[in-house]
N, CA, C and O atoms as a Tripos MOL2 file, in Angstrom:
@<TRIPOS>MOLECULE
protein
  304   303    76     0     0
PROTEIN
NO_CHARGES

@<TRIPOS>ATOM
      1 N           0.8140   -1.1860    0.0000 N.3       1 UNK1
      2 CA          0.0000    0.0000    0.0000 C.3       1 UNK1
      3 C           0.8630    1.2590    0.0000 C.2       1 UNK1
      4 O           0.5540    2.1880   -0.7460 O.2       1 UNK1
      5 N           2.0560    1.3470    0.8920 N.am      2 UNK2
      6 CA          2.9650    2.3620    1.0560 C.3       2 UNK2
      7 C           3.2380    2.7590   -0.5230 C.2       2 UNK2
      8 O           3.3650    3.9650   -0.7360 O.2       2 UNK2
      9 N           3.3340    1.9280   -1.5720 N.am      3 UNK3
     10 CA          4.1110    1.8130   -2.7450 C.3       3 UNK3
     11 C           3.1570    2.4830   -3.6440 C.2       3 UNK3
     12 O           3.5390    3.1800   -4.5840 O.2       3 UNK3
     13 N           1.8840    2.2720   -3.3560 N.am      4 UNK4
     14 CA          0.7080    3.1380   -3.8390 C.3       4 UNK4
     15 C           0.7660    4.5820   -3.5280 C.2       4 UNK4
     16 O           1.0550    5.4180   -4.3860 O.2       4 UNK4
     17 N           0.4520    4.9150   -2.1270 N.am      5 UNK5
     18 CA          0.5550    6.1070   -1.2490 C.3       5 UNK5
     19 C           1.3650    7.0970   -2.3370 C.2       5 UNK5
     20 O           1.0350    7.9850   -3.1240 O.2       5 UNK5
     21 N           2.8240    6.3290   -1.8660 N.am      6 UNK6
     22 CA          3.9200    6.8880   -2.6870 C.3       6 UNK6
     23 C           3.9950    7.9240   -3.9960 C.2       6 UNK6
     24 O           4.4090    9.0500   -4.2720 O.2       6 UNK6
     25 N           3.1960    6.5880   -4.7280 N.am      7 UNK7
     26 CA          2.9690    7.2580   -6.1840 C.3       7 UNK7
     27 C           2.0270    8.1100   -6.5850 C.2       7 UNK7
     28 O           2.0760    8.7410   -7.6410 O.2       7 UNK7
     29 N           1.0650    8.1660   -5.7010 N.am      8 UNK8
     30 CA         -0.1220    9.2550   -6.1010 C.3       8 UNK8
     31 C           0.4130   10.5500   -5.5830 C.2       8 UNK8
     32 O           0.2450   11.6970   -5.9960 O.2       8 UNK8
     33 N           1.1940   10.0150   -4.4340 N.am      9 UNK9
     34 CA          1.6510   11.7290   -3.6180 C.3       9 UNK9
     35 C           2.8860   12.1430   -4.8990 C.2       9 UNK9
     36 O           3.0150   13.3640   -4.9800 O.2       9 UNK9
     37 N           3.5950   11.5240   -5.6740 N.am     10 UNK10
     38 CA          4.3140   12.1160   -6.2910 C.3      10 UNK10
     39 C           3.5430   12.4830   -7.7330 C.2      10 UNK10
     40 O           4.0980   13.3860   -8.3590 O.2      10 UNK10
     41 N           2.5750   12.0220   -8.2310 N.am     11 UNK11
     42 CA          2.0320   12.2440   -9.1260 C.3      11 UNK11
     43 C           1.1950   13.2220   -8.9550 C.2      11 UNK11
     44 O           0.9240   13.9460   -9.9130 O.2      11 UNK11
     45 N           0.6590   13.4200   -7.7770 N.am     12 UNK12
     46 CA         -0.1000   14.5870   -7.5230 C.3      12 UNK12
     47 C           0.9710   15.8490   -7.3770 C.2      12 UNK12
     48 O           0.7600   16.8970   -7.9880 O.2      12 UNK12
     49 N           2.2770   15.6540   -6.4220 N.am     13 UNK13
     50 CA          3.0190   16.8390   -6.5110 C.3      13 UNK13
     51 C           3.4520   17.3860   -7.9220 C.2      13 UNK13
     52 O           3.4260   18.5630   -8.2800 O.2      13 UNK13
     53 N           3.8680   16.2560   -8.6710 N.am     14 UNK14
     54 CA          4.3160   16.3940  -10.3800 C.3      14 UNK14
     55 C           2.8560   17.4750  -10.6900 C.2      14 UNK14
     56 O           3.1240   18.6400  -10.9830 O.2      14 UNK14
     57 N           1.8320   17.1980  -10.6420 N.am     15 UNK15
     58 CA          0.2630   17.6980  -11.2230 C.3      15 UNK15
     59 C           0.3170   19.5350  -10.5820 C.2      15 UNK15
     60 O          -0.2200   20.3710  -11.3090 O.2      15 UNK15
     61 N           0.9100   19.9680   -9.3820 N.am     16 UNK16
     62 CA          0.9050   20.5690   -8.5800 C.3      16 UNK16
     63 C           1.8230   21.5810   -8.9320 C.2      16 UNK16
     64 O           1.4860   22.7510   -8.7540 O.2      16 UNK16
     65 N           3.0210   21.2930   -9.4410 N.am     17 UNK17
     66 CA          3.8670   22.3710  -10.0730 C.3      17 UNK17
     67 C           3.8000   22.2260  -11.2470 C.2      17 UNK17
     68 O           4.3260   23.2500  -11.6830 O.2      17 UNK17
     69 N           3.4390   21.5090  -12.2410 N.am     18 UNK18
     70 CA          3.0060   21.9400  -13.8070 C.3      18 UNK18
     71 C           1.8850   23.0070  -13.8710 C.2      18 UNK18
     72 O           1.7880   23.9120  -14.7000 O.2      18 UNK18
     73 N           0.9280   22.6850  -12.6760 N.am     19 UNK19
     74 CA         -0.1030   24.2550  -12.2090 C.3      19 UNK19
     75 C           0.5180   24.7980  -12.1510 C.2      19 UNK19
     76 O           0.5220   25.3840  -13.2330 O.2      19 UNK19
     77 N           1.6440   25.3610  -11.2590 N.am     20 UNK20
     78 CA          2.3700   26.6780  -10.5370 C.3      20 UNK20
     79 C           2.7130   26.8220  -12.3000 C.2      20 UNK20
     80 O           2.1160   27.5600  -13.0840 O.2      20 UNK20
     81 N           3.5490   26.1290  -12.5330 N.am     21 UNK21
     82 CA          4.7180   26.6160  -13.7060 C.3      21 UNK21
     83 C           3.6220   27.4390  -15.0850 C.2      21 UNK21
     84 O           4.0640   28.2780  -15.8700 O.2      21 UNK21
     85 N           1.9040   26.8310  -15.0740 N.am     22 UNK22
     86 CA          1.3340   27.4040  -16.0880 C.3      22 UNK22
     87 C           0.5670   28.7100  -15.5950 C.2      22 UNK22
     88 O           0.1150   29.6930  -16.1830 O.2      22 UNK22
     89 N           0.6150   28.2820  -14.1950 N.am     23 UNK23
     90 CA         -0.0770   29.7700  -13.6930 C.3      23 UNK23
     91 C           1.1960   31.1730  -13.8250 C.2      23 UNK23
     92 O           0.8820   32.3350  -14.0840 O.2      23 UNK23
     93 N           2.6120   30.6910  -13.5770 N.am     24 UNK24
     94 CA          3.2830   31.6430  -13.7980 C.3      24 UNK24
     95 C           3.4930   32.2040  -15.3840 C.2      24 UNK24
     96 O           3.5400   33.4090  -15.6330 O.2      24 UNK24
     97 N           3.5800   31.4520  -16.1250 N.am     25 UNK25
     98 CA          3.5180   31.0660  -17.6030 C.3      25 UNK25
     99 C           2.3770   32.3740  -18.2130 C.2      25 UNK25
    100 O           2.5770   33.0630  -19.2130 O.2      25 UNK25
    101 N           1.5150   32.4280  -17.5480 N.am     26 UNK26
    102 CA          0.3340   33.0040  -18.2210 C.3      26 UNK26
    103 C           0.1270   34.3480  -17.1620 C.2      26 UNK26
    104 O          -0.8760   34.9390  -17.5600 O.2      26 UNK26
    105 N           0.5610   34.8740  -16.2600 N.am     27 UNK27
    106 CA          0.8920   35.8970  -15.6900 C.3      27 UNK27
    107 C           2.1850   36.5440  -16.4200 C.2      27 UNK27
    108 O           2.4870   37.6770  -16.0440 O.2      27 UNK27
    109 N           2.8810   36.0170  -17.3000 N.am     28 UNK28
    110 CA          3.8320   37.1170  -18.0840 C.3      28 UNK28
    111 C           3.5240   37.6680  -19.6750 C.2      28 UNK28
    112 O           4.0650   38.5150  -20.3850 O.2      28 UNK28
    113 N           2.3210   36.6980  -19.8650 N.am     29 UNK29
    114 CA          1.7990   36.5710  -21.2060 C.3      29 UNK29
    115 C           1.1070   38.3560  -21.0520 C.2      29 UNK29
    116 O           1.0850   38.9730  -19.9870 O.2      29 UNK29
    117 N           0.6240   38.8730  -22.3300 N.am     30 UNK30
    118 CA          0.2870   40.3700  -22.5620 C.3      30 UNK30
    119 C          -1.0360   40.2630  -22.2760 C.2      30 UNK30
    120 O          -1.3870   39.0940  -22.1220 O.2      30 UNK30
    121 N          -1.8560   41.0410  -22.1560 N.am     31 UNK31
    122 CA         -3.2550   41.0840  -21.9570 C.3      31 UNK31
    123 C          -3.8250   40.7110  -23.1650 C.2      31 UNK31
    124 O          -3.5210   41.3760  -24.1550 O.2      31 UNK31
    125 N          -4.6090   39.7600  -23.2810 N.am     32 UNK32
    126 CA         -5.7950   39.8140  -24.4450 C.3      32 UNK32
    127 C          -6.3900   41.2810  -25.3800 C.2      32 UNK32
    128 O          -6.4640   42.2250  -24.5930 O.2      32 UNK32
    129 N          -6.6770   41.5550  -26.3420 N.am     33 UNK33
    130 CA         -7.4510   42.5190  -26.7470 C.3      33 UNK33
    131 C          -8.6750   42.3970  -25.9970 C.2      33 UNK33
    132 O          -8.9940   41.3590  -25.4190 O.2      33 UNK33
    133 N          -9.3790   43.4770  -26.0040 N.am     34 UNK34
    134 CA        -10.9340   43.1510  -25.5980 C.3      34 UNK34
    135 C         -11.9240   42.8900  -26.5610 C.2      34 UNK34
    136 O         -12.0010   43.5040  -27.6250 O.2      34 UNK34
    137 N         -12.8390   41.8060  -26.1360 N.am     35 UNK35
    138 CA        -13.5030   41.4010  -27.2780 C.3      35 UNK35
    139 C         -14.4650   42.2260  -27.4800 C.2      35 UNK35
    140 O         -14.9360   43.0080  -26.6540 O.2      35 UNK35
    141 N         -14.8180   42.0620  -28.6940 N.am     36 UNK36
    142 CA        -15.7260   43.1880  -29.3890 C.3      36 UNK36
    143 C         -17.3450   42.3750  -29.5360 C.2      36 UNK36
    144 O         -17.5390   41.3120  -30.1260 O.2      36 UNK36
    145 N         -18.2330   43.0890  -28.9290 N.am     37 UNK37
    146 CA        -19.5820   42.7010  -29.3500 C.3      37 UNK37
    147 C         -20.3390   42.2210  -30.2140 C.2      37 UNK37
    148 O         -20.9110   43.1370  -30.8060 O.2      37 UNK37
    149 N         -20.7080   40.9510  -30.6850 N.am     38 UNK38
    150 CA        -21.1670   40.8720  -32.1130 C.3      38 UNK38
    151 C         -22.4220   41.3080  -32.1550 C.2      38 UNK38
    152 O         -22.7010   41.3660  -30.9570 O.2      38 UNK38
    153 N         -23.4970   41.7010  -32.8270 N.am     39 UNK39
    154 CA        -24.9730   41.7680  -33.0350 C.3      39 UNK39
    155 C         -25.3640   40.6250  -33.0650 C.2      39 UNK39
    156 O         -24.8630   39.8820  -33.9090 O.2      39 UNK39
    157 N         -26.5490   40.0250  -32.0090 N.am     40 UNK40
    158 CA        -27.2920   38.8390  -32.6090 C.3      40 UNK40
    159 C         -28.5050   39.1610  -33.7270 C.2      40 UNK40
    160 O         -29.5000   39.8800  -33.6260 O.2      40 UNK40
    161 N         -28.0720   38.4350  -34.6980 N.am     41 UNK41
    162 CA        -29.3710   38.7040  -35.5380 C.3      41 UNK41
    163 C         -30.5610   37.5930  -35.2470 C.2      41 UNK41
    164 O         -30.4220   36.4030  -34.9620 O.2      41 UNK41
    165 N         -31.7710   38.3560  -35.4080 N.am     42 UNK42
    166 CA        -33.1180   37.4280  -35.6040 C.3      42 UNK42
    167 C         -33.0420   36.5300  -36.3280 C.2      42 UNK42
    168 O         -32.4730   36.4680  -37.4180 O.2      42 UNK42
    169 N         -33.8980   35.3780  -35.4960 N.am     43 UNK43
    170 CA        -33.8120   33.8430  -36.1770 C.3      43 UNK43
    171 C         -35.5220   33.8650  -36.2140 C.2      43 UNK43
    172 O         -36.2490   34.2360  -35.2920 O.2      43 UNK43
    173 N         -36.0090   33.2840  -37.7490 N.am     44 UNK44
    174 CA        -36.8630   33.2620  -37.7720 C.3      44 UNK44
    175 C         -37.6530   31.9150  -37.6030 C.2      44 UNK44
    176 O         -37.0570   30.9640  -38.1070 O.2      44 UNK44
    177 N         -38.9010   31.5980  -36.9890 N.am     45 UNK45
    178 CA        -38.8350   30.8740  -36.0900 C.3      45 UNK45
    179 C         -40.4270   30.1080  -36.7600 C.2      45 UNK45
    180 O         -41.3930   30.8660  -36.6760 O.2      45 UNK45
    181 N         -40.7200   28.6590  -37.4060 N.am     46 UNK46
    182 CA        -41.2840   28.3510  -38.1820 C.3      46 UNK46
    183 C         -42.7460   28.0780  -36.9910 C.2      46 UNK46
    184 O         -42.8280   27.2920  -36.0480 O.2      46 UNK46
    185 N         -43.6630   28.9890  -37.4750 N.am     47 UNK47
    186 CA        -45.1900   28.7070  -36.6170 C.3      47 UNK47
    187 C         -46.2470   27.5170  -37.6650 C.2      47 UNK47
    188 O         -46.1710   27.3370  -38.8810 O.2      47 UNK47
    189 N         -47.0590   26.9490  -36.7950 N.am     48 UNK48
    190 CA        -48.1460   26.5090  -37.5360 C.3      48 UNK48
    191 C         -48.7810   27.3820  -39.0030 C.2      48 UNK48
    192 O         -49.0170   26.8650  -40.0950 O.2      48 UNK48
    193 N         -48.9200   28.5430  -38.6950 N.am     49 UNK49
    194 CA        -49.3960   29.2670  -39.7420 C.3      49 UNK49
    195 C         -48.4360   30.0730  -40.9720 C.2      49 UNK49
    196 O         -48.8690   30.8400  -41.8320 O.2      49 UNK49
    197 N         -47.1450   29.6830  -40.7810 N.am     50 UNK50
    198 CA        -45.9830   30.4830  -41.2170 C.3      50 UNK50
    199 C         -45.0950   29.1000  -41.9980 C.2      50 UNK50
    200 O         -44.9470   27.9330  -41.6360 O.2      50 UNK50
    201 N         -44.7050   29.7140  -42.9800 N.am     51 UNK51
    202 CA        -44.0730   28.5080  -44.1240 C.3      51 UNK51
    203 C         -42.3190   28.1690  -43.0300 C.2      51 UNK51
    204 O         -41.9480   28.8360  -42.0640 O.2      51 UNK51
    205 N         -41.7290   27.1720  -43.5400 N.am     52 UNK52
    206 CA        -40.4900   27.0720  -42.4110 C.3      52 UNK52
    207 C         -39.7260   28.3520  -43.0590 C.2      52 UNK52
    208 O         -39.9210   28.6010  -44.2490 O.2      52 UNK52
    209 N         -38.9310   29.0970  -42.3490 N.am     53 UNK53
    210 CA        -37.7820   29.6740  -42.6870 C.3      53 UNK53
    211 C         -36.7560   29.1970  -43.4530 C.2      53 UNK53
    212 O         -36.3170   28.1010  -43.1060 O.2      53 UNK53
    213 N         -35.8960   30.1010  -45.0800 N.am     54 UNK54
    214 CA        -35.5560   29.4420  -45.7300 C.3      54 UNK54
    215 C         -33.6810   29.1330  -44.7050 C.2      54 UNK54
    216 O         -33.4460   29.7750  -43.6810 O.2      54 UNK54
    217 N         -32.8590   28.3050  -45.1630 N.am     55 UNK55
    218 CA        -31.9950   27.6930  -44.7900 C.3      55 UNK55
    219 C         -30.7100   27.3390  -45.7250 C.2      55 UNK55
    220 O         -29.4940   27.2820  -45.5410 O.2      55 UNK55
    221 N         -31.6770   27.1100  -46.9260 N.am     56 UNK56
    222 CA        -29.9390   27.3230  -48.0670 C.3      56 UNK56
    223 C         -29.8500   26.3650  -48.4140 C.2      56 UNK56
    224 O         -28.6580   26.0960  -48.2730 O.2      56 UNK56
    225 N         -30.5380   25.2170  -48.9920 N.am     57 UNK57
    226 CA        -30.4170   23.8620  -49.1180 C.3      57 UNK57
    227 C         -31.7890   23.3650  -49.5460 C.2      57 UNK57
    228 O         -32.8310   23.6130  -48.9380 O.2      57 UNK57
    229 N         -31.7010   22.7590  -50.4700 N.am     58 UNK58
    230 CA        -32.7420   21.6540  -50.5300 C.3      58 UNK58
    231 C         -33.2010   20.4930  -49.6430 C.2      58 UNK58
    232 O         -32.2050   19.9570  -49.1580 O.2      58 UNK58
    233 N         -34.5250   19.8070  -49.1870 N.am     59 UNK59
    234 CA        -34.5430   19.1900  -48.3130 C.3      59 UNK59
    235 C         -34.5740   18.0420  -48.9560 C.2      59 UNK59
    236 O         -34.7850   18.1460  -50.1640 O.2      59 UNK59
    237 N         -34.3190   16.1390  -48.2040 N.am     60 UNK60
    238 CA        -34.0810   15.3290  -49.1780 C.3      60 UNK60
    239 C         -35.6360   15.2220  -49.3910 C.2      60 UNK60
    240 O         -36.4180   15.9220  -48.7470 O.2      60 UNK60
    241 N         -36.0680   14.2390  -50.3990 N.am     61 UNK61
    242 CA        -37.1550   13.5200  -50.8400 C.3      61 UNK61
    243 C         -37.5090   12.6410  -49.4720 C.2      61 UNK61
    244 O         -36.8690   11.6750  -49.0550 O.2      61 UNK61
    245 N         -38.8700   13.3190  -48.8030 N.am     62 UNK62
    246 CA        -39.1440   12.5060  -48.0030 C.3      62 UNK62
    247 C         -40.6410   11.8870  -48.3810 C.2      62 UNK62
    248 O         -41.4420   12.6390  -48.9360 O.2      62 UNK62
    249 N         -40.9410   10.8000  -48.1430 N.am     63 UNK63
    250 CA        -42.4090   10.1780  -48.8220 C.3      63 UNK63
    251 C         -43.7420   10.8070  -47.6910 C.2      63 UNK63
    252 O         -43.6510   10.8790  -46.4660 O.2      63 UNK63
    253 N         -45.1220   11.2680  -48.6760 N.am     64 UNK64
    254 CA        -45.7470   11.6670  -47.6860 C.3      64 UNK64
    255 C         -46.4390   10.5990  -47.0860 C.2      64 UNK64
    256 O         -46.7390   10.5150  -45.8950 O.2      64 UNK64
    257 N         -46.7200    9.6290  -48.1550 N.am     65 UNK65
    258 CA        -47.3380    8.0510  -47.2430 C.3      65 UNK65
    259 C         -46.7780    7.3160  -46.7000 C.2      65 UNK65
    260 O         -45.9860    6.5930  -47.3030 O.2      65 UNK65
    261 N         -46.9540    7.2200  -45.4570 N.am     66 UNK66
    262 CA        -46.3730    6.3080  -44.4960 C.3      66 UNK66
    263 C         -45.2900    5.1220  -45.2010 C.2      66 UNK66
    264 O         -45.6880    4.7040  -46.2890 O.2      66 UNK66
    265 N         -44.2910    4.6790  -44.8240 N.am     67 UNK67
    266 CA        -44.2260    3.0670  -46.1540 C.3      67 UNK67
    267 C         -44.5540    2.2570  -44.6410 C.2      67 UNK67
    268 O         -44.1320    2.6050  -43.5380 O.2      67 UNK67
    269 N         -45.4470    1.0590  -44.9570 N.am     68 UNK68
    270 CA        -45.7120    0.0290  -44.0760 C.3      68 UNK68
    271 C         -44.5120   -0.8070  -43.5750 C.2      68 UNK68
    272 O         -43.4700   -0.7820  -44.2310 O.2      68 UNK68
    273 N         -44.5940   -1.4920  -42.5290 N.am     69 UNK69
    274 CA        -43.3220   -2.7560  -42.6090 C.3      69 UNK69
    275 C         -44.1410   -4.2090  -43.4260 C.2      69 UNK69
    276 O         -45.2400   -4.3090  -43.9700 O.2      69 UNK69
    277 N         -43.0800   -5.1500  -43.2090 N.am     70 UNK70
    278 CA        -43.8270   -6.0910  -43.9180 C.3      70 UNK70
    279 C         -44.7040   -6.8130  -43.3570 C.2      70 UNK70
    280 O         -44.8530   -6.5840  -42.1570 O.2      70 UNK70
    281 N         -45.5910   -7.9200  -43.9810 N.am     71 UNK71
    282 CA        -46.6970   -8.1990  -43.0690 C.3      71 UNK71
    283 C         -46.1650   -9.4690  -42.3450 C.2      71 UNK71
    284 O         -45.5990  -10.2480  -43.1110 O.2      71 UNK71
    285 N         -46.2250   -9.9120  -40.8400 N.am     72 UNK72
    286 CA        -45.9710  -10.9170  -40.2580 C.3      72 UNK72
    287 C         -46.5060  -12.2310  -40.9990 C.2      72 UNK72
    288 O         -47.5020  -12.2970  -41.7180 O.2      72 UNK72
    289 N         -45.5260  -13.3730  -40.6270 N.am     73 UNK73
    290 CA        -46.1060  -14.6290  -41.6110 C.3      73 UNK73
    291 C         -45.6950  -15.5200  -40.1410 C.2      73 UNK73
    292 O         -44.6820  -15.4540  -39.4450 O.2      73 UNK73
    293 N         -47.2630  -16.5890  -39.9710 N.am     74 UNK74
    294 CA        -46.3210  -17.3010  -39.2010 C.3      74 UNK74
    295 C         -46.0820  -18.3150  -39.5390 C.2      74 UNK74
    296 O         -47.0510  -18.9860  -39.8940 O.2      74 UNK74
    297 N         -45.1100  -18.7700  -39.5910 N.am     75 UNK75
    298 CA        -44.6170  -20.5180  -40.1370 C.3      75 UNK75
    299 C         -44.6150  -21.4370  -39.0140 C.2      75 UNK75
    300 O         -44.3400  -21.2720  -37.8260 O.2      75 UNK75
    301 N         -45.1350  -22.8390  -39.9470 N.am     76 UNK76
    302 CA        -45.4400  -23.8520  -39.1270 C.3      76 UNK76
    303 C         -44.0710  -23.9810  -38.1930 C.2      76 UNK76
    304 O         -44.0040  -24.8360  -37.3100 O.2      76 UNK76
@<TRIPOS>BOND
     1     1     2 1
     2     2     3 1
     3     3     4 2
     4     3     5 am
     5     5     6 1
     6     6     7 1
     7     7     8 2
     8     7     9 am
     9     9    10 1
    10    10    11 1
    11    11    12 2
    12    11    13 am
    13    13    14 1
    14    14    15 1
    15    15    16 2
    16    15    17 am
    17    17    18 1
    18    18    19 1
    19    19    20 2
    20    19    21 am
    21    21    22 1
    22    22    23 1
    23    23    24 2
    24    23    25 am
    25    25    26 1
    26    26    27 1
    27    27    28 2
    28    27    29 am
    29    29    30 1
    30    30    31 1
    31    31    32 2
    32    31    33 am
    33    33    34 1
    34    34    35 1
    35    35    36 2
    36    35    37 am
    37    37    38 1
    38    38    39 1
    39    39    40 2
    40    39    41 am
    41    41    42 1
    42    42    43 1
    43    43    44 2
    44    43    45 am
    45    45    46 1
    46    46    47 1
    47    47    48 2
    48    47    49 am
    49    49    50 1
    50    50    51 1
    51    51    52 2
    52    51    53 am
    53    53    54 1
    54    54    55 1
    55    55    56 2
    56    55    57 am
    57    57    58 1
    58    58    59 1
    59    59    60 2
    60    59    61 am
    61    61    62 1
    62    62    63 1
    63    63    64 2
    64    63    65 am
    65    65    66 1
    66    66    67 1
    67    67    68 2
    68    67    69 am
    69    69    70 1
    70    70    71 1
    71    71    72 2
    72    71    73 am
    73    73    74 1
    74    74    75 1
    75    75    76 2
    76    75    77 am
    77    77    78 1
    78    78    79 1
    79    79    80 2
    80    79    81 am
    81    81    82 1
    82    82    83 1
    83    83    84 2
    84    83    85 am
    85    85    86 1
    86    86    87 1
    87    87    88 2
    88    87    89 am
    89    89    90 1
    90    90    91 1
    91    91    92 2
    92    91    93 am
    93    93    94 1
    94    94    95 1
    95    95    96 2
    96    95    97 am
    97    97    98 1
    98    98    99 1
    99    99   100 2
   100    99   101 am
   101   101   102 1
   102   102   103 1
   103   103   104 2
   104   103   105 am
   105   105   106 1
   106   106   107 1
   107   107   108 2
   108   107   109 am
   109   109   110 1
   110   110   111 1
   111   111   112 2
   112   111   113 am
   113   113   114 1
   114   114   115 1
   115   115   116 2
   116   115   117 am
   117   117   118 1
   118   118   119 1
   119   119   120 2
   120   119   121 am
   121   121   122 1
   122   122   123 1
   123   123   124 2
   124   123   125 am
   125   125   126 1
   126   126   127 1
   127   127   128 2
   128   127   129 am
   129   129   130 1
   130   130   131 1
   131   131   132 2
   132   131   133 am
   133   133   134 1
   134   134   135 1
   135   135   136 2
   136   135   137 am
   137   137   138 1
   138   138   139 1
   139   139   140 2
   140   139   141 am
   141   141   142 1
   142   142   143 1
   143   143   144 2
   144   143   145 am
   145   145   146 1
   146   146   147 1
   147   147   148 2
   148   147   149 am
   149   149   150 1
   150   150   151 1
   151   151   152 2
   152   151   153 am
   153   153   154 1
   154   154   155 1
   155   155   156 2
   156   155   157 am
   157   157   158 1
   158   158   159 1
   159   159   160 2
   160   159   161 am
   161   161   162 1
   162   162   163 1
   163   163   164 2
   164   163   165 am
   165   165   166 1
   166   166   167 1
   167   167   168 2
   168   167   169 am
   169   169   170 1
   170   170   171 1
   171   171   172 2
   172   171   173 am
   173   173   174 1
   174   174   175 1
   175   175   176 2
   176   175   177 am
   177   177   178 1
   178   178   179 1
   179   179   180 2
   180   179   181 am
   181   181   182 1
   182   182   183 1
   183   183   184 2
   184   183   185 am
   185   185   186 1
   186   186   187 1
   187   187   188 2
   188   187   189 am
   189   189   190 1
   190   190   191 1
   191   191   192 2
   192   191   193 am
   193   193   194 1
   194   194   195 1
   195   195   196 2
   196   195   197 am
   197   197   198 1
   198   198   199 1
   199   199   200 2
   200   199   201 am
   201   201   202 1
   202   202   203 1
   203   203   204 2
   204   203   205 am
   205   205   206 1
   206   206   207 1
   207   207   208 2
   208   207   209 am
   209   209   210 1
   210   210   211 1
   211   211   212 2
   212   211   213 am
   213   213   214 1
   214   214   215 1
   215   215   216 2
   216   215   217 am
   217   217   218 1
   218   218   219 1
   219   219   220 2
   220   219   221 am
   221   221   222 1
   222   222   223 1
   223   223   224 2
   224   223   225 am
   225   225   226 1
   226   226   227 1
   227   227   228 2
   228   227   229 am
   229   229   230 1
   230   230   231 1
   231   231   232 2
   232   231   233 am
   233   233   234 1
   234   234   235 1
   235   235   236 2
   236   235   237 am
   237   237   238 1
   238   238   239 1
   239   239   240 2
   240   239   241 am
   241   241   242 1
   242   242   243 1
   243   243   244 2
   244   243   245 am
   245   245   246 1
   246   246   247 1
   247   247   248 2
   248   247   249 am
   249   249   250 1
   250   250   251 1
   251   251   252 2
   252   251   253 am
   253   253   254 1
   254   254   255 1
   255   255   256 2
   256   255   257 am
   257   257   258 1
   258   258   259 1
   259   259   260 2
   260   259   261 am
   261   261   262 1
   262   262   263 1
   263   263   264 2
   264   263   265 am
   265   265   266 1
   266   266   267 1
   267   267   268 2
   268   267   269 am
   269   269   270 1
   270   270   271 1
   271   271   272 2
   272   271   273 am
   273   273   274 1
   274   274   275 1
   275   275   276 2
   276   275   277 am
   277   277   278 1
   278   278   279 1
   279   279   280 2
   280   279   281 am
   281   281   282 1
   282   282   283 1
   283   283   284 2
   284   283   285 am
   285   285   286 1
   286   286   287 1
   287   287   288 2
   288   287   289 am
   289   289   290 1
   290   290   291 1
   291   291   292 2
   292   291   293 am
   293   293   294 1
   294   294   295 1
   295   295   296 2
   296   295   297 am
   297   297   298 1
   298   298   299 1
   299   299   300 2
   300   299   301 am
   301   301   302 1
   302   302   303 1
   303   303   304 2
@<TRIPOS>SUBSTRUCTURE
     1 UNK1         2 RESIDUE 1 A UNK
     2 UNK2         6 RESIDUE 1 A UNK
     3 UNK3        10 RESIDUE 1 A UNK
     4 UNK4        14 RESIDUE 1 A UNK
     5 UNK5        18 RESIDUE 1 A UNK
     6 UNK6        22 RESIDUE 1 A UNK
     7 UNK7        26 RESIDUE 1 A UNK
     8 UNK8        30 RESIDUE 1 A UNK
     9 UNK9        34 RESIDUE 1 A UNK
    10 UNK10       38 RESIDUE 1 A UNK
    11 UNK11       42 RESIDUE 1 A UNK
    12 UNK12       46 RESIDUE 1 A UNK
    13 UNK13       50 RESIDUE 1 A UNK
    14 UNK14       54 RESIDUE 1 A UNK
    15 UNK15       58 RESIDUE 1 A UNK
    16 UNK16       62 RESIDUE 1 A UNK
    17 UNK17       66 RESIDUE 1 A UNK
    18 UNK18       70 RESIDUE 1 A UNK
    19 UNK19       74 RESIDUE 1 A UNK
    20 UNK20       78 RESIDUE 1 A UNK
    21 UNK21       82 RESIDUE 1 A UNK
    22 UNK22       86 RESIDUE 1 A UNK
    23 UNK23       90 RESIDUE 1 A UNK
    24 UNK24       94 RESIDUE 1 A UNK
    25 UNK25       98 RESIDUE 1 A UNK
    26 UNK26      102 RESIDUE 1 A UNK
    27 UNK27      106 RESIDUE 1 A UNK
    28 UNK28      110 RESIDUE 1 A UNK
    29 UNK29      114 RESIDUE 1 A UNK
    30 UNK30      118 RESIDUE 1 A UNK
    31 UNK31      122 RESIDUE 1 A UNK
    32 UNK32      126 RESIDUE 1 A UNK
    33 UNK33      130 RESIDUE 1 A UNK
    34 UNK34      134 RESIDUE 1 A UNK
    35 UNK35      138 RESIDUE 1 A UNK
    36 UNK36      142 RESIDUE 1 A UNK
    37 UNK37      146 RESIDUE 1 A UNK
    38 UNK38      150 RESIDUE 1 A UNK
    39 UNK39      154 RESIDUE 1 A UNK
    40 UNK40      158 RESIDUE 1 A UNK
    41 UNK41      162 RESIDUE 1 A UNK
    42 UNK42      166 RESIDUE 1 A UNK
    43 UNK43      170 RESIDUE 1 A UNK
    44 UNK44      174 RESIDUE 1 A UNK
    45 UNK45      178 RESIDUE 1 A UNK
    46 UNK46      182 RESIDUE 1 A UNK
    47 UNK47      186 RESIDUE 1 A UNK
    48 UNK48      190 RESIDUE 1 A UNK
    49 UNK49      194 RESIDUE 1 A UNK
    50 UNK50      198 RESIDUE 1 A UNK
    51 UNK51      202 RESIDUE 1 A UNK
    52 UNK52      206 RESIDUE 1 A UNK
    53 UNK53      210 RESIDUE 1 A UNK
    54 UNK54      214 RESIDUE 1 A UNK
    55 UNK55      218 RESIDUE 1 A UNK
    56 UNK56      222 RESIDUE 1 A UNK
    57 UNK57      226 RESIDUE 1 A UNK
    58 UNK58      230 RESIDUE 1 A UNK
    59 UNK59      234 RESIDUE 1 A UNK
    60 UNK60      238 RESIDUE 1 A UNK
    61 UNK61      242 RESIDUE 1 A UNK
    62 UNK62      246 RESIDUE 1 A UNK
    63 UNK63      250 RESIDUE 1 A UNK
    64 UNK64      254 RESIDUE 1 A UNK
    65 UNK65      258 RESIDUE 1 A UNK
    66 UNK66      262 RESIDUE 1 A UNK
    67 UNK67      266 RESIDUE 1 A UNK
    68 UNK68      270 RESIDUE 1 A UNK
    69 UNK69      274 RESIDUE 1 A UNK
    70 UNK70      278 RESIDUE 1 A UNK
    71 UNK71      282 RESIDUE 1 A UNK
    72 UNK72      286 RESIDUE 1 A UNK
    73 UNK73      290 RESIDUE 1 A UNK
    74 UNK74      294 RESIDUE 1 A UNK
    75 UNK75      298 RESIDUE 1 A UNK
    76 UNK76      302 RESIDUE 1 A UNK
């Protein structure tokens, strides 16, 4: 068990200063620009009474009649 102990406490210390070393790492780095605001634009939003909103694409061929499965058979 000691041999276990061992290795997590060193694997955790190893885990422990690769933090320090990236936290110092990124405290010398320059400040970011500040980000700039985008506009959200309106999404138009398909109602019962309203055709869908167009999208840029053709949709595939979908069938409007159901297709059945096949009919059960039972064998002797």
């Amino acid at each position: 068990m000691l041999r276990y102990v061992a290795a997590i406490e060193r694997s955790h210390q190893r885990a422990l200063k690769n933090l320090h070393h990236a936290q110092e790492k990124r405290r010398t780095l320059p400040p970011l620009p500040p980000v700039q605001e985008v506009p959200v634009q309106e999404v138009k939003v398909a109602t019962a009474n309203s055709p869908p909103p167009e999208v840029g694409f053709e949709p595939q061929f979908v069938p409007v009649t159901p297709v059945s499965a096949p009919a059960f058979h039972n064998r002797p």
